[in-house]
SEKOLLUM-887216 format. One record per residue: residue in three letters; x, y, z of N, C-alpha, C, CB in turn. Coordinates in steps of 0.1 Angstrom, whole numbers, padded with zeros to 4 digits, always signed. Atoms other than C-alpha are relative to their C-alpha. Glycine has a CB too. Layout:
N
ALAXYZXYZXYZXYZ;...
END
This chain:
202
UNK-0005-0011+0008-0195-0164-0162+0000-0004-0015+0015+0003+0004;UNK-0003+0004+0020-0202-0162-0205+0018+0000-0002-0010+0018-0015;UNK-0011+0002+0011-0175-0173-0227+0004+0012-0003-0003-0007-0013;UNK-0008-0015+0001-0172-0138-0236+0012+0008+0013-0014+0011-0002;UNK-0007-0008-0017-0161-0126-0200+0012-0005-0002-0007-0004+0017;UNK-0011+0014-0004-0138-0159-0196+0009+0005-0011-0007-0019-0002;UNK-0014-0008+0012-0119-0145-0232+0008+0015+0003-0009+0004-0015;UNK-0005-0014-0002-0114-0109-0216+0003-0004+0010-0007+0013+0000;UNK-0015+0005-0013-0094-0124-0183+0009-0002-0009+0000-0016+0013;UNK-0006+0011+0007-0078-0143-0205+0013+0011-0011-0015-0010-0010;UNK-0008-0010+0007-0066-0111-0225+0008+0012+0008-0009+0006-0010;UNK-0003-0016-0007-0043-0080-0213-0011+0011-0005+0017+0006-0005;UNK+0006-0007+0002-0062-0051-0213+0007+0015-0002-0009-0002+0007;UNK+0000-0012-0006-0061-0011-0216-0011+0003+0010+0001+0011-0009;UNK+0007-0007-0010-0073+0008-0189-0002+0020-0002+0009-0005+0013;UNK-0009-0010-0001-0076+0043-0194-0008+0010+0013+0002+0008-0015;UNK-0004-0004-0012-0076+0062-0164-0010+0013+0001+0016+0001+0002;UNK+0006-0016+0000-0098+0092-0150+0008+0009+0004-0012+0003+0008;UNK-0013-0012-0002-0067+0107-0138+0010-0001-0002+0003+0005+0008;UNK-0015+0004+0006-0034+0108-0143+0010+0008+0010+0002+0006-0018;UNK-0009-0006-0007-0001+0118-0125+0004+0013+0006+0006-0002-0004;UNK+0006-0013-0002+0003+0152-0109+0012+0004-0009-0002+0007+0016;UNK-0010-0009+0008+0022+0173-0135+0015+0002-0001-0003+0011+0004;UNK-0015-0002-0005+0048+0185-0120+0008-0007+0003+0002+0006+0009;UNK-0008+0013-0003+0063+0157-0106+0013-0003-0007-0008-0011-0003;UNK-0014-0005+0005+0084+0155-0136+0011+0008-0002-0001-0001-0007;UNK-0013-0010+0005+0102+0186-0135+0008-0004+0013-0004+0019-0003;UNK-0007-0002-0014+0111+0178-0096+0014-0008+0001-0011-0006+0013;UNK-0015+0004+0005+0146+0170-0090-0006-0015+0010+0018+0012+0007;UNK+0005+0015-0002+0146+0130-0080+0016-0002+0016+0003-0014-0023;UNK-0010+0005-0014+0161+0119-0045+0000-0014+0008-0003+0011+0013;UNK-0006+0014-0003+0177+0087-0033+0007-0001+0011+0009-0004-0010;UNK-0008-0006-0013+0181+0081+0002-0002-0021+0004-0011+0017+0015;UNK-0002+0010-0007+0190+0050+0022+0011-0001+0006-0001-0009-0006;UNK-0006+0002-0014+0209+0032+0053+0008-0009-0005-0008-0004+0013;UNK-0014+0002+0007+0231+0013+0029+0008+0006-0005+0001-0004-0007;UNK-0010-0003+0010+0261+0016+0013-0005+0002-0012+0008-0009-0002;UNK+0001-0005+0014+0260+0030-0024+0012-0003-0006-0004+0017-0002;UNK-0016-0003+0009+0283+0032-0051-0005+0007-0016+0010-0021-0005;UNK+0002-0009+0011+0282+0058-0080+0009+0001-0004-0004+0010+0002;UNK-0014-0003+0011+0302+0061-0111-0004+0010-0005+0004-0010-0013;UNK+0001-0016+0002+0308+0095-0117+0001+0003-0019+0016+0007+0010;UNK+0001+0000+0009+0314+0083-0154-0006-0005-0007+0006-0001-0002;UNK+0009+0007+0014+0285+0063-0168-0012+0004+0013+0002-0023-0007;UNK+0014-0005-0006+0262+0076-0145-0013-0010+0009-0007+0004-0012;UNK+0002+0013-0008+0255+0045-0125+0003-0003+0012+0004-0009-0005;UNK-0002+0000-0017+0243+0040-0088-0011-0011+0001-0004+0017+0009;UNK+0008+0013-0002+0235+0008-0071+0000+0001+0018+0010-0016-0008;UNK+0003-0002-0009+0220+0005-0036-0001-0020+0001-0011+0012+0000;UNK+0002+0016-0005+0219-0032-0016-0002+0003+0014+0012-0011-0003;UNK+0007-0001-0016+0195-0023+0015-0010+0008-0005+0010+0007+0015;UNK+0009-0005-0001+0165-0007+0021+0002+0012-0006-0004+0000+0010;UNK+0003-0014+0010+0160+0028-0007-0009-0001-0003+0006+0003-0011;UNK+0016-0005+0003+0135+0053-0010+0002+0007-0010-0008+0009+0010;UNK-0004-0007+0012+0135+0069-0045-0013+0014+0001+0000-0012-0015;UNK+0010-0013-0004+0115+0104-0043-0003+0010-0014+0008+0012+0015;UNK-0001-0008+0006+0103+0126-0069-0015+0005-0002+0009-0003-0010;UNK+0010-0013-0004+0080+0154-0060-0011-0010+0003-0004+0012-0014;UNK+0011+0010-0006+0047+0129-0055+0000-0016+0004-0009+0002-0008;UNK-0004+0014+0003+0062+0101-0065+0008-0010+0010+0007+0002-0011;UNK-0014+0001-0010+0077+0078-0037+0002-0019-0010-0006+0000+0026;UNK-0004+0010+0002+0094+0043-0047+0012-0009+0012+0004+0005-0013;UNK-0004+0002-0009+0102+0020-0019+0006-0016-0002-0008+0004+0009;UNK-0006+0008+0002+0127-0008-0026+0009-0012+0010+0006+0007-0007;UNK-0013+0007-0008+0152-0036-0011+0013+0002-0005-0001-0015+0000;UNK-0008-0007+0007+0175-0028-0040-0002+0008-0014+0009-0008+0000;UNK+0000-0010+0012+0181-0002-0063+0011-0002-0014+0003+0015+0007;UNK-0006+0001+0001+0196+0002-0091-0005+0012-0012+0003-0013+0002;UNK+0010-0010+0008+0193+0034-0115+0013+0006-0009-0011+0013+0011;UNK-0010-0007+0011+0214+0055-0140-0007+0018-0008+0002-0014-0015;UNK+0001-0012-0003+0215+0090-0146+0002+0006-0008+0005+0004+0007;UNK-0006+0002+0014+0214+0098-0183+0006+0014+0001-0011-0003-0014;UNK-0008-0015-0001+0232+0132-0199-0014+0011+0000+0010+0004-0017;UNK+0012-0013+0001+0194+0153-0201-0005-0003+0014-0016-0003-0014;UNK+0008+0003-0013+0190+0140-0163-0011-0002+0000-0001+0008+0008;UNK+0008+0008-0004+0166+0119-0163+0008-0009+0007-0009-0005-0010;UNK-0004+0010-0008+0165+0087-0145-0007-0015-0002-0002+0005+0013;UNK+0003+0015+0002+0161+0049-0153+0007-0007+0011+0005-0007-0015;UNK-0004+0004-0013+0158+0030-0123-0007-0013+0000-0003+0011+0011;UNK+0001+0011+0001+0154-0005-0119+0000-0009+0018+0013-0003-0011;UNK+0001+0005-0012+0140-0016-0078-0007-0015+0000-0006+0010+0007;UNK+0000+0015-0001+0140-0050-0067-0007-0005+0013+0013-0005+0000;UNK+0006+0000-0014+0119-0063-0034+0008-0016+0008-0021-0001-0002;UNK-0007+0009-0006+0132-0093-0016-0015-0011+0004+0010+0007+0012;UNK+0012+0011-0001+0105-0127-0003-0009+0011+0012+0008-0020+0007;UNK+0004-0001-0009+0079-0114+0014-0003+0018+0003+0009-0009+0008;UNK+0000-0012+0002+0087-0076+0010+0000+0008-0017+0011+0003+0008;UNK+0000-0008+0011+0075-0060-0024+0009+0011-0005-0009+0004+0000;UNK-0007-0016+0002+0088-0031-0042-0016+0006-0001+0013+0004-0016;UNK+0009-0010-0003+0061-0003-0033+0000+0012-0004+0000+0001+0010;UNK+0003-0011+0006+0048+0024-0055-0009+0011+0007-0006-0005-0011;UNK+0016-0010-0002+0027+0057-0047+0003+0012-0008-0006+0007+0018;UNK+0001-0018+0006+0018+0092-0065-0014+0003-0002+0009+0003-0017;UNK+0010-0007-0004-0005+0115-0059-0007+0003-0017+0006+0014+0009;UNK+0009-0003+0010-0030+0121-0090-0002+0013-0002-0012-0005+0002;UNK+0008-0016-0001-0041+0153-0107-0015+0002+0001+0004+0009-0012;UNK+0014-0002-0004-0079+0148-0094+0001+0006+0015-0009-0015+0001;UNK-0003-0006-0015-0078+0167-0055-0008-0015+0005-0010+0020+0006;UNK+0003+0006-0009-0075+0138-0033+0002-0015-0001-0012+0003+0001;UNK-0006+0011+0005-0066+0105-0050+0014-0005-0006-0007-0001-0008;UNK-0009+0007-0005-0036+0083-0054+0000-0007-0005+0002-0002+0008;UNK-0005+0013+0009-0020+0058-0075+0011-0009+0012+0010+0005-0018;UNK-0011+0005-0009-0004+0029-0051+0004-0013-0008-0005-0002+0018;UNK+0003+0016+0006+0010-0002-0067+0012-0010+0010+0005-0001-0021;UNK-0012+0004-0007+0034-0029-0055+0002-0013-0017-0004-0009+0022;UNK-0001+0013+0007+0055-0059-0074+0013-0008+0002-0001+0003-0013;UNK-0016+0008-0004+0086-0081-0073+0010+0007-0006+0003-0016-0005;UNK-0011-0010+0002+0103-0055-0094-0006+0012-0007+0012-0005-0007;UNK+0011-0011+0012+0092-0021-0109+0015+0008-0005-0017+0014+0010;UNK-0010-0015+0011+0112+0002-0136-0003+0012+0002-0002+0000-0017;UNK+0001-0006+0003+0109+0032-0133+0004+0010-0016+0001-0001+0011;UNK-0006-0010+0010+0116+0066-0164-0004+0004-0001+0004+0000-0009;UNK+0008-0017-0004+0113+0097-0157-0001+0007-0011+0009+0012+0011;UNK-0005-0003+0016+0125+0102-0195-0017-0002-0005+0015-0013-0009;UNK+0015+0001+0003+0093+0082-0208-0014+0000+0007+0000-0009-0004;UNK+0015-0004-0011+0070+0092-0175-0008-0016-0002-0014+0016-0009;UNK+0001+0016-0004+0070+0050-0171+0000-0006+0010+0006-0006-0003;UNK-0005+0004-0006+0062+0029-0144-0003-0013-0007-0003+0005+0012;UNK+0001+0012+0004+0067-0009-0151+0000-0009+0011+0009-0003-0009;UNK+0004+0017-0015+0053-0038-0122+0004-0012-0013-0028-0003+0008;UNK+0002+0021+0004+0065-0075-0131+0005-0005+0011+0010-0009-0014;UNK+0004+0012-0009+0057-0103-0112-0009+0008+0011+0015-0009+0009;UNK+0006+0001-0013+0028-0107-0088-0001+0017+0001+0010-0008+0013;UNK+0002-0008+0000+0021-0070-0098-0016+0007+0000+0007+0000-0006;UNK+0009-0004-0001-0006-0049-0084-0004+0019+0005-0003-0010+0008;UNK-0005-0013+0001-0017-0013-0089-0020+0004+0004+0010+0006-0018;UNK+0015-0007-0007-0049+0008-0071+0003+0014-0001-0004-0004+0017;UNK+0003-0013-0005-0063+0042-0071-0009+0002+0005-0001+0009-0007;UNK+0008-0001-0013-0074+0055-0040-0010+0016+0000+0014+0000+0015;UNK+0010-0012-0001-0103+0084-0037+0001+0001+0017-0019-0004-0008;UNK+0001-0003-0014-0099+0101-0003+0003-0011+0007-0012+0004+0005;UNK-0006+0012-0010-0081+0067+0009-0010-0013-0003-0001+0004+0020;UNK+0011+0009+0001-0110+0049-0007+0003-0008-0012-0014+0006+0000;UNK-0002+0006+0012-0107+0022-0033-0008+0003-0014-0002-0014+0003;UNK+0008-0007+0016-0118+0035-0069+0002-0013-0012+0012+0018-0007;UNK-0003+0005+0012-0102+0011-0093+0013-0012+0004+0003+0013-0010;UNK-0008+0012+0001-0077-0025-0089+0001-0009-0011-0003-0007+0007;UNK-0005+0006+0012-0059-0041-0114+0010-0013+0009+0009+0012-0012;UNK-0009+0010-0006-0039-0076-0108+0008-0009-0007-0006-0007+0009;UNK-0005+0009+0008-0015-0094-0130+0011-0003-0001-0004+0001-0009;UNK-0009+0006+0001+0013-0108-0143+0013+0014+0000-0002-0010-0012;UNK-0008-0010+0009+0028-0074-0156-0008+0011-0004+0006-0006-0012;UNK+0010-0014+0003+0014-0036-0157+0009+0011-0002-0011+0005+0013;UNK-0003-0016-0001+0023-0004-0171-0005+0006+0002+0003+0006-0006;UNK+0004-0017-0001+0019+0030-0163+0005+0008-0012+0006+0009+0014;UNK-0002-0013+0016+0019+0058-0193-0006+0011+0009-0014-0003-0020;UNK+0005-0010-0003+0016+0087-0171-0002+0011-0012+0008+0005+0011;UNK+0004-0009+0008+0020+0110-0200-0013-0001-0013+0011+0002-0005;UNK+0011+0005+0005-0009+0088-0217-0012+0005+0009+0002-0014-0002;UNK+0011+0008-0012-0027+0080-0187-0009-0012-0006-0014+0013+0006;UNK+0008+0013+0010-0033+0045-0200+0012-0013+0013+0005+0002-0028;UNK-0008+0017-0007-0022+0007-0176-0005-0009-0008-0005-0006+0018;UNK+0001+0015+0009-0019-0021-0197+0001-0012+0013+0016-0001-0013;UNK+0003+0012-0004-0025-0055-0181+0004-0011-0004-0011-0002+0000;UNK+0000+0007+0007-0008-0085-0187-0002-0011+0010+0011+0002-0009;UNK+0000+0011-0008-0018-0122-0176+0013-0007-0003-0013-0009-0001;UNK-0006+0005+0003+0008-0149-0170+0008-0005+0015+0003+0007-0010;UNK-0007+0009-0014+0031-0172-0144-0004+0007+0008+0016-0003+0003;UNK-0003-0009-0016+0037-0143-0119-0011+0008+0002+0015+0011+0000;UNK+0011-0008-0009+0003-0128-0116-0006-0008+0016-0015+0001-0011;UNK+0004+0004-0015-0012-0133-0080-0016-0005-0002+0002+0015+0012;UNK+0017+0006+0004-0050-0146-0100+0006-0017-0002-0009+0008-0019;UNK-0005+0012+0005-0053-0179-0105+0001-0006-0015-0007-0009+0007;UNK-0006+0006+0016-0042-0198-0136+0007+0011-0009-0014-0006-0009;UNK-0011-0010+0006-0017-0166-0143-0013+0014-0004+0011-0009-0017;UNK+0009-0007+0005-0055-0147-0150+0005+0017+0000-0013-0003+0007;UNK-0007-0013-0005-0051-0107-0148-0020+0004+0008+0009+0014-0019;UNK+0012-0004-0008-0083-0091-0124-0004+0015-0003+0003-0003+0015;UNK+0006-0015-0007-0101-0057-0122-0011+0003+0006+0000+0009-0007;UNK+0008-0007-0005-0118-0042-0100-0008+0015+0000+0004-0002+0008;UNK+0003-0017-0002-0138-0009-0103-0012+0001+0008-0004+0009-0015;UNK+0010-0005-0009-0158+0003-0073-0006+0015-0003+0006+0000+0014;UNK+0010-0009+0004-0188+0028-0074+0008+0015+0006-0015-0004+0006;UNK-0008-0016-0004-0170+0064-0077-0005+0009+0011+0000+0010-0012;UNK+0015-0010-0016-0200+0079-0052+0006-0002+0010-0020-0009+0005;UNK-0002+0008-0017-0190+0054-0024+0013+0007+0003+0002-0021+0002;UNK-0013-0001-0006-0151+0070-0028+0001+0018+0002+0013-0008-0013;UNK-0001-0014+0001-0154+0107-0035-0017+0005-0002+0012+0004-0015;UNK+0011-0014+0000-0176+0140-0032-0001+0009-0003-0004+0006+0006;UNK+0012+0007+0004-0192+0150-0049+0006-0007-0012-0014+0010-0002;UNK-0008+0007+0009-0188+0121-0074-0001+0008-0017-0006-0017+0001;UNK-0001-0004+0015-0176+0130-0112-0010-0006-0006+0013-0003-0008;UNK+0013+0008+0012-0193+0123-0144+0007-0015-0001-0002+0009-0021;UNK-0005+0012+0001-0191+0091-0153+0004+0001-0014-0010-0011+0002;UNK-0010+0002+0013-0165+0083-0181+0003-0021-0002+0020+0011+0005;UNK+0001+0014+0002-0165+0052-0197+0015-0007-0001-0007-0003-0014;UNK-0012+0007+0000-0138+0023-0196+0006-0007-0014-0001-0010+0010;UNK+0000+0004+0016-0122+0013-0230+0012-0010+0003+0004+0014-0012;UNK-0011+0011-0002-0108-0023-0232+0003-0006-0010-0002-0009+0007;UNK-0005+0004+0010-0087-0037-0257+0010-0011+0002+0004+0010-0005;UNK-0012+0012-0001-0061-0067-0265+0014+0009+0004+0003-0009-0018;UNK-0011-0009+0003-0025-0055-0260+0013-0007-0001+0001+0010+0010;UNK-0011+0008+0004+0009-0068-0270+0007-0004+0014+0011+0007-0012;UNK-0001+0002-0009+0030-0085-0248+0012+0012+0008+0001-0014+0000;UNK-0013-0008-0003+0053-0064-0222+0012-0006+0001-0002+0005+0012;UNK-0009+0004+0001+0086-0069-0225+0008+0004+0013+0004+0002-0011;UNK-0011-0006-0011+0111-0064-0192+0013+0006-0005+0005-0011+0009;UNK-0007-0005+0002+0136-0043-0199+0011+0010+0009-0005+0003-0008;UNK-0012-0005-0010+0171-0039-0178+0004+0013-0004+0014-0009+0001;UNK-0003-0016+0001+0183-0005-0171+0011+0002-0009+0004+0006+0015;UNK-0009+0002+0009+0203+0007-0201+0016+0002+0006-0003+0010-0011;UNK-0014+0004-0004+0241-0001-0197+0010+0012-0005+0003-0016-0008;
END
């Protein structure tokens, strides 16, 4: 591999995306179900889950070990899921292309429905699927989603699942996933600052 290549693992990247979240999604009301116990404060708007939760909103599913989320005054929702050894936390939402699918997983993801944000850290990994088919993989330490962008940032570091903390992507031939395949749109990669983790506001 040139030195050039070996400097772009080496960097986070953008990605920007041929599709993006389905629309609506955000206006749909957001639902929180599980076979644990809960506890909700009816005054700061704060609900914590410790067992298996599915967080739902309209395409959007978020599948956790624990939850933990808050419920601002414009209803939105900042939500903060946790996976346990062995069991990830597990992303999916449907795309606005007919037929494809954003799935990711990580040791913890943020959600905000406020800034249309998803946030993977650790050992974080995010794919879109064409008719169930692989289109595009990303793998690193730390990825966002900018649905209202349509843009995943990439960061390398300890908790990526490459080696030496690298970050990975994959893009398979759009033909082989969908029919008939789109135009081709180019991929635009850049440096990007680092992500910061950020707990659910208090």
């Amino acid at each position: 591999m040139s030195a050039p290549a070996l400097l772009l693992l080496a960097l986070a990247v953008f990605v920007a995306l041929p599709g993006h979240a389905a629309k609506d999604d955000r206006h749909q009301p957001v639902s929180i179900e599980s076979t644990a116990s809960a506890t909700l404060s009816s005054k700061t708007g704060r609900l914590e889950w410790a067992g298996p939760v599915l967080l739902v909103q309209g395409s959007l599913q978020l599948r956790a070990a624990r939850l933990e989320a808050e419920r601002r005054n414009d209803d939105t929702v900042l939500a903060l899921a946790s996976g346990e050894a062995g069991n990830p936390v597990r992303f999916s939402q449907a795309l606005s292309r007919p037929g494809e699918q954003m799935e990711g997983s990580a040791e913890r993801i943020e959600y905000d429905s406020r800034a249309e944000t998803v946030r993977f850290l650790g050992a974080a990994s995010v794919r879109t699927l064409a008719n169930g088919k692989l289109v595009e993989e990303l793998t690193g330490a730390a990825i966002l989603y900018n649905a209202r962008t349509e843009v995943l940032s990439v960061e390398p570091g300890a908790g990526s699942a490459q080696d030496k903390g690298k970050v990975r992507m994959v893009l398979m031939p759009r033909q082989s996933a969908s029919a008939p395949a789109p135009a081709a749109s180019g991929v635009n990669l850049q440096s990007s600052p680092a992500l910061t983790p950020k707990p659910p506001t208090r």
